[in-house]
VOKOL-227865 format. One record per residue (C-alpha): z, x, y; residue in three letters. Coordinates in steps of 0.02 Angstrom, whole numbers. Each point is the difference from the previous one (the first is absolute). Last residue first. Layout:
N
+--------+--------+--------+-----+
|     zz |     xx |     yy | res |
+--------+--------+--------+-----+
|      Z |      X |      Y | ALA |
...
+--------+--------+--------+-----+
***
This chain:
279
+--------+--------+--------+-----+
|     zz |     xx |     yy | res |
+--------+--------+--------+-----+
|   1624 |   -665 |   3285 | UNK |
|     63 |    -88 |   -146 | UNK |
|   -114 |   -168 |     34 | UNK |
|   -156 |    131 |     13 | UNK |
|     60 |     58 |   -182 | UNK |
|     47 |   -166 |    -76 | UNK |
|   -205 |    -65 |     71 | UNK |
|    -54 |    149 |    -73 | UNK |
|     85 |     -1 |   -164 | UNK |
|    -87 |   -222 |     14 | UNK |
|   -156 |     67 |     25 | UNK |
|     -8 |    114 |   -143 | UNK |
|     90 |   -127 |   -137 | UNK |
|   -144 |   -118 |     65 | UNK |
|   -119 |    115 |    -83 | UNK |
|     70 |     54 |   -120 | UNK |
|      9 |   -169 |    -52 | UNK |
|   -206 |    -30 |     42 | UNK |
|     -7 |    138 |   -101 | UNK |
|     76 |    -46 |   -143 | UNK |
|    -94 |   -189 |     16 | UNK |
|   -172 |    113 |    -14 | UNK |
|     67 |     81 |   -131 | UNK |
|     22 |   -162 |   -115 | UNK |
|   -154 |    -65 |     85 | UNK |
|   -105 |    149 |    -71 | UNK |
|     87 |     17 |   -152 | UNK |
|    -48 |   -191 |    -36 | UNK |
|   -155 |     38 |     19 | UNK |
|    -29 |    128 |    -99 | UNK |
|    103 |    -88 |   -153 | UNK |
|   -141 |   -141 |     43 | UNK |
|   -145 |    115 |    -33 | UNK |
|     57 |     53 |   -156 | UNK |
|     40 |   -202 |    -56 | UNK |
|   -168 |    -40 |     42 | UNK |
|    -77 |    164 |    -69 | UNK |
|    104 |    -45 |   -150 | UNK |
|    -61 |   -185 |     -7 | UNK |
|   -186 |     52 |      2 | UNK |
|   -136 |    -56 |    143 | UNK |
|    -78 |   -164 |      9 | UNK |
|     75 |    -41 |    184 | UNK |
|    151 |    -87 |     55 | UNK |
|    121 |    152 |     13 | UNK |
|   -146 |    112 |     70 | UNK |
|    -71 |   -131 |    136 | UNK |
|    216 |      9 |     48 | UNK |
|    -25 |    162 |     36 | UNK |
|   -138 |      0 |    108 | UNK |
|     51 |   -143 |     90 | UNK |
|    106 |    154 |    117 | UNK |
|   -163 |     81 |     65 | UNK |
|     76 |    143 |    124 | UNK |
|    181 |      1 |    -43 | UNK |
|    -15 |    -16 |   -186 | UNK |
|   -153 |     80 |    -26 | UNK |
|     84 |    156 |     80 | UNK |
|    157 |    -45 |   -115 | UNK |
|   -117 |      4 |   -144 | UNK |
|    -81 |    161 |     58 | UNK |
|   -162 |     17 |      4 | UNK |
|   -104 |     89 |   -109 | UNK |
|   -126 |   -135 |    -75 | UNK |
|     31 |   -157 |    142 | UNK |
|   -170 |    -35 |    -22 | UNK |
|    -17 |     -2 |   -176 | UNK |
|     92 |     97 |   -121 | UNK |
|    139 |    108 |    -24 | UNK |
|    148 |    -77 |    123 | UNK |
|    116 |    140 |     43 | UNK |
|    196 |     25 |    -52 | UNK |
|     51 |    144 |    106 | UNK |
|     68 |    133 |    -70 | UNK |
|    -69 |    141 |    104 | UNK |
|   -151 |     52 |    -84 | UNK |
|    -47 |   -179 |    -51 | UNK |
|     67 |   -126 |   -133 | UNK |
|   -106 |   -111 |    -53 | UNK |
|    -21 |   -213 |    -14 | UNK |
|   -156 |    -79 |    -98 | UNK |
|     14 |    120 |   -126 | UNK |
|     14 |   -110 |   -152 | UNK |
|    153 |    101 |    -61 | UNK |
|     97 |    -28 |    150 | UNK |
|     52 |    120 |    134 | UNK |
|   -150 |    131 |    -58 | UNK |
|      4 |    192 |     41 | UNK |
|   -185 |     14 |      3 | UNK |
|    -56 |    175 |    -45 | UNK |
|   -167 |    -86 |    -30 | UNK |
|     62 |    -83 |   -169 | UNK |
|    166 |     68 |    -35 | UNK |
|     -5 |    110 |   -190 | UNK |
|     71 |    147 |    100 | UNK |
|    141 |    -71 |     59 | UNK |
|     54 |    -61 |   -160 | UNK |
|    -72 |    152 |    -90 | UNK |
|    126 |     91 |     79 | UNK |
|    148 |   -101 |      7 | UNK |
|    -26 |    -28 |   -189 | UNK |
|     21 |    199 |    -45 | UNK |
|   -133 |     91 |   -102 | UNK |
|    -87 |     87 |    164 | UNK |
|   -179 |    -40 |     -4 | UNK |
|    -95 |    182 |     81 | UNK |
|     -9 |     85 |   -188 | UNK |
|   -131 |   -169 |    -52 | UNK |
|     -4 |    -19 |   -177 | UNK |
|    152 |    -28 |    -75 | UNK |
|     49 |   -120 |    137 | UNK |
|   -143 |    -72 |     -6 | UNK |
|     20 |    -42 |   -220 | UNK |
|    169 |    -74 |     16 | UNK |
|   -104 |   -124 |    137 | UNK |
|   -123 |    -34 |   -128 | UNK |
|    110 |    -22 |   -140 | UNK |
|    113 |   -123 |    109 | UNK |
|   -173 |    -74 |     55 | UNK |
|    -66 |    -40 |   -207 | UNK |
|    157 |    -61 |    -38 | UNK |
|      3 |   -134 |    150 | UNK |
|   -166 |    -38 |    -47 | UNK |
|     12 |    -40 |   -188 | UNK |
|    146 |   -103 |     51 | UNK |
|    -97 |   -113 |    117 | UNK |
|   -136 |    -42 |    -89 | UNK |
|   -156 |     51 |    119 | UNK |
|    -66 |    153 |    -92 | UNK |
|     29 |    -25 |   -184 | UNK |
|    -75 |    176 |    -59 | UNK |
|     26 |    152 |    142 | UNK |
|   -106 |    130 |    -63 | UNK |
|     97 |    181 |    -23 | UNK |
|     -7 |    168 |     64 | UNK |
|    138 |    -35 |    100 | UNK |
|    -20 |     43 |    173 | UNK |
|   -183 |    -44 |     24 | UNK |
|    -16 |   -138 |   -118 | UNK |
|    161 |    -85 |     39 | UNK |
|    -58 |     16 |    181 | UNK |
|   -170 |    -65 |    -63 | UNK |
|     78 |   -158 |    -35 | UNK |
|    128 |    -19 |    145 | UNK |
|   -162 |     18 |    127 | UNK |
|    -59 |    151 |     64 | UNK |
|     35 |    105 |    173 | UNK |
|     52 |    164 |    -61 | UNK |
|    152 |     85 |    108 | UNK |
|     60 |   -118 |    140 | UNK |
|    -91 |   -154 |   -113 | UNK |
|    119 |     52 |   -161 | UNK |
|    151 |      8 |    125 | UNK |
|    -37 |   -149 |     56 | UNK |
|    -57 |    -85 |   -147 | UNK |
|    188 |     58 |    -77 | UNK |
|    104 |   -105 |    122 | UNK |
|    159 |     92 |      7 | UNK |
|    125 |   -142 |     75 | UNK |
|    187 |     74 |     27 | UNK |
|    148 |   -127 |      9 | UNK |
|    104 |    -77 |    142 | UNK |
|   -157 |   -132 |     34 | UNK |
|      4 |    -83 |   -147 | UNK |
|    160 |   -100 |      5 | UNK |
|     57 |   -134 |   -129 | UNK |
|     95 |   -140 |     80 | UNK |
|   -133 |   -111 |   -101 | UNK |
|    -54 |   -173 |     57 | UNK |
|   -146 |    -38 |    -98 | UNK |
|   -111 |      1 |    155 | UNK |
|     79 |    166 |     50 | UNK |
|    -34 |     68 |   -177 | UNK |
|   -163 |    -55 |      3 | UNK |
|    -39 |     58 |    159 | UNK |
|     52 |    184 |    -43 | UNK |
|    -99 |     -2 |   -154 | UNK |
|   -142 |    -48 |     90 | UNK |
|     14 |    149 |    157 | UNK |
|     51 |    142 |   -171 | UNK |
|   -146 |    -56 |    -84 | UNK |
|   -151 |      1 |    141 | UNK |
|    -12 |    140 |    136 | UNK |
|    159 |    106 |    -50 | UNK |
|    -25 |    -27 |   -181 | UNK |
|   -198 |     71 |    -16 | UNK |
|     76 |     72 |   -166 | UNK |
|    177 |      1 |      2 | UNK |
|    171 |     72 |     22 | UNK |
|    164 |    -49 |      8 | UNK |
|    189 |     49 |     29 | UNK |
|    133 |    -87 |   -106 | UNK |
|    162 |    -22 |     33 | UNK |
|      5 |   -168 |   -114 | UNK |
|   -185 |    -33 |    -51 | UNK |
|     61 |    -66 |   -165 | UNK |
|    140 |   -108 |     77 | UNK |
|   -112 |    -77 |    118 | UNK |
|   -137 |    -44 |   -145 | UNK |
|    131 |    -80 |    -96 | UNK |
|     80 |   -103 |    115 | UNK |
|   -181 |    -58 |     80 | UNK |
|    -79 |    -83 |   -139 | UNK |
|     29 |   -173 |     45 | UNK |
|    -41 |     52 |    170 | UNK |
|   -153 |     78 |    -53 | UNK |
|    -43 |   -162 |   -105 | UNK |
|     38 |     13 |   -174 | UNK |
|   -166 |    -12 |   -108 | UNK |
|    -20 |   -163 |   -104 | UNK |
|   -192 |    -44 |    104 | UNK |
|    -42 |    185 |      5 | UNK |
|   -118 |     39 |   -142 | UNK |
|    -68 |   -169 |     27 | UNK |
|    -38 |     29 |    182 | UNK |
|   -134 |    168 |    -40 | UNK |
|     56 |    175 |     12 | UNK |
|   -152 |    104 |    -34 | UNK |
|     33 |    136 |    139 | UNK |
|   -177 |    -37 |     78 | UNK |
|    -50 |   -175 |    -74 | UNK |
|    150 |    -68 |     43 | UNK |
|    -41 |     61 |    169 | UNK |
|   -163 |    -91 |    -16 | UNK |
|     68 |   -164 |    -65 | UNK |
|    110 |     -2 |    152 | UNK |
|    186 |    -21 |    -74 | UNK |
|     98 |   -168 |     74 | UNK |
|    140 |     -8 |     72 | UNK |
|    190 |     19 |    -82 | UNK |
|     -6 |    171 |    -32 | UNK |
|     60 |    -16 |   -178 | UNK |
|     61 |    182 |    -20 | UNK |
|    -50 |    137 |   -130 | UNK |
|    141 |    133 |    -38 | UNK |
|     -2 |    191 |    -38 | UNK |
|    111 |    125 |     27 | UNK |
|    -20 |    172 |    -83 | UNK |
|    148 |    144 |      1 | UNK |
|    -53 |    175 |    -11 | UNK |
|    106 |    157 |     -4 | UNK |
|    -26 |    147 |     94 | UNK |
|    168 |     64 |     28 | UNK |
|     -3 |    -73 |    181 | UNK |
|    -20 |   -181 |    -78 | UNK |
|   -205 |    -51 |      2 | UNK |
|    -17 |   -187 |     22 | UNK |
|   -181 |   -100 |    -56 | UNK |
|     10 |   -139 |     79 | UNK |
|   -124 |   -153 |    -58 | UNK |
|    -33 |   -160 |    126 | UNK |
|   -106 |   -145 |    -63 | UNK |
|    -54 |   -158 |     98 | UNK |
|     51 |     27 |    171 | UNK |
|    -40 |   -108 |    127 | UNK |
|   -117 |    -26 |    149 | UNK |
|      5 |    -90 |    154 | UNK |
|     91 |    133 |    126 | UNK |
|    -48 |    182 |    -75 | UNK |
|   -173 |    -61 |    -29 | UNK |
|    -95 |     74 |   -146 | UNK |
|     -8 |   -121 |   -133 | UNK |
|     63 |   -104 |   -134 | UNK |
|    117 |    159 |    -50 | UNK |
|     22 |    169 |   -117 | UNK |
|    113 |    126 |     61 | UNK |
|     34 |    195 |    -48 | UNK |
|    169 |     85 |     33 | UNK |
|     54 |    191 |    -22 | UNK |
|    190 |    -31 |     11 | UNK |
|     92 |    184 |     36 | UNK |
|    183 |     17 |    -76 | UNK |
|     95 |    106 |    134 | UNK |
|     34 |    176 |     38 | UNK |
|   -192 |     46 |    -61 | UNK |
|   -100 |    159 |     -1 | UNK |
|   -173 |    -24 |    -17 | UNK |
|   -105 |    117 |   -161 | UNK |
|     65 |    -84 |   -159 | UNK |
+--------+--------+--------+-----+
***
């Protein structure tokens, strides 16, 4: 095993009804979990999405409704897949842009407390794009030595990227083995993101920016001030329930120091006002 590990590391792979973060659902998750001694633990668990399954996705990963109608619901599900990825970091093929966005809806929609943004995200594509540019199939090819047979079921995936990213580290002298590494490096564009969809960033000075659009670079508080309906076109429009809620927590630290320094300053005015009485 070539990456160094402190914690257990999730490599997850998802299967839904489509590609939008907001509308879609997931129909099949798998996990594969490396421990820090290089053991392997494999999750996998189809889900009754509860819409309807395009004919043509079904057609893609070859889940079809009938092989779903008795499956557990995410939320039904949810104990058991919490516990498993329990202090877990993760890491993923194309992740950042697509799996780790739906898998954080779902688990907001099905009411989880479970956090995702305090761990490390090493999307694998990125890294593969930053050095080769091919898809997860010739990846396999190119690091492995080996053709990748079941593309598009779920756990067949998530194997074939954990061997895949084993394999970069291995074969590239300038990818350090430690998670906070390839988590930085594995960014798309050297975006640091404020929500996994990347709607909202975080700039050179802190600053949680808007990442798209015309706003793209300003400040929320700038936005804010200058175009304050902006916000509240976010909250109502078709955009995912953790950039919501990200953009929110923003917002609310905005107001909340805002109010702080409204105290202050009164608390200034009125030392002045003690201090010209004194005199």
């Amino acid at each position: 095993m070539n990456i160094s590990l402190t914690k257990s590391l999730a490599i997850f792979d998802i299967e839904a009804t489509g590609l939008s973060v907001t509308h879609d659902r997931i129909v099949e998750l798998a996990v594969v979990k490396i421990a820090p001694d290089g053991t392997q633990k494999n999750y996998l668990q189809r889900f009754n999405p509860e819409i309807p399954i395009p004919k043509i996705v079904s057609e893609i990963h070859g889940i079809y409704e009938e092989d779903i109608k008795d499956a557990p619901t995410l939320k039904e599900a949810l104990p058991e897949l919490e516990a498993f990825l329990k202090d877990c970091d993760f890491a993923g093929y194309n992740s950042n842009k697509f799996d780790l966005p739906m898998l954080a809806e779902e688990l907001l929609r099905a009411g989880s407390s479970f956090d995702l943004s305090g761990k490390k995200h090493i999307d694998v594509q990125n890294i593969f794009h930053k050095m080769e540019q091919r898809t997860l199939v010739a990846a396999y090819k190119f690091y492995c030595q080996k053709d990748l047979k079941n593309a598009h079921s779920a756990l067949a995936d998530a194997q074939a990227t954990w061997e895949v990213l084993d394999a970069q580290i291995k074969h590239y002298d300038e990818l350090k083995e430690d998670v906070d590494f390839l988590d930085e490096f594995s960014r798309h564009g050297n975006v640091k993101r404020a929500d996994f969809a990347g709607r909202l960033a975080i700039n050179e000075n802190g600053d949680v920016v808007y990442n798209f659009g015309k706003q793209k670079d300003k400040t929320v508080k700038e936005v804010m001030i200058n175009e304050p309906g902006y916000y509240g076109w976010m909250m109502s429009a078709d955009f995912p329930l953790y950039t919501k809620q990200c953009l929110k927590a923003e917002m609310d630290r905005i107001k909340a120091e805002s109010s702080q320094n409204e105290v202050k300053g009164f608390d200034n005015k009125l030392d002045a006002l003690k201090n010209k009485f004194k005199k």
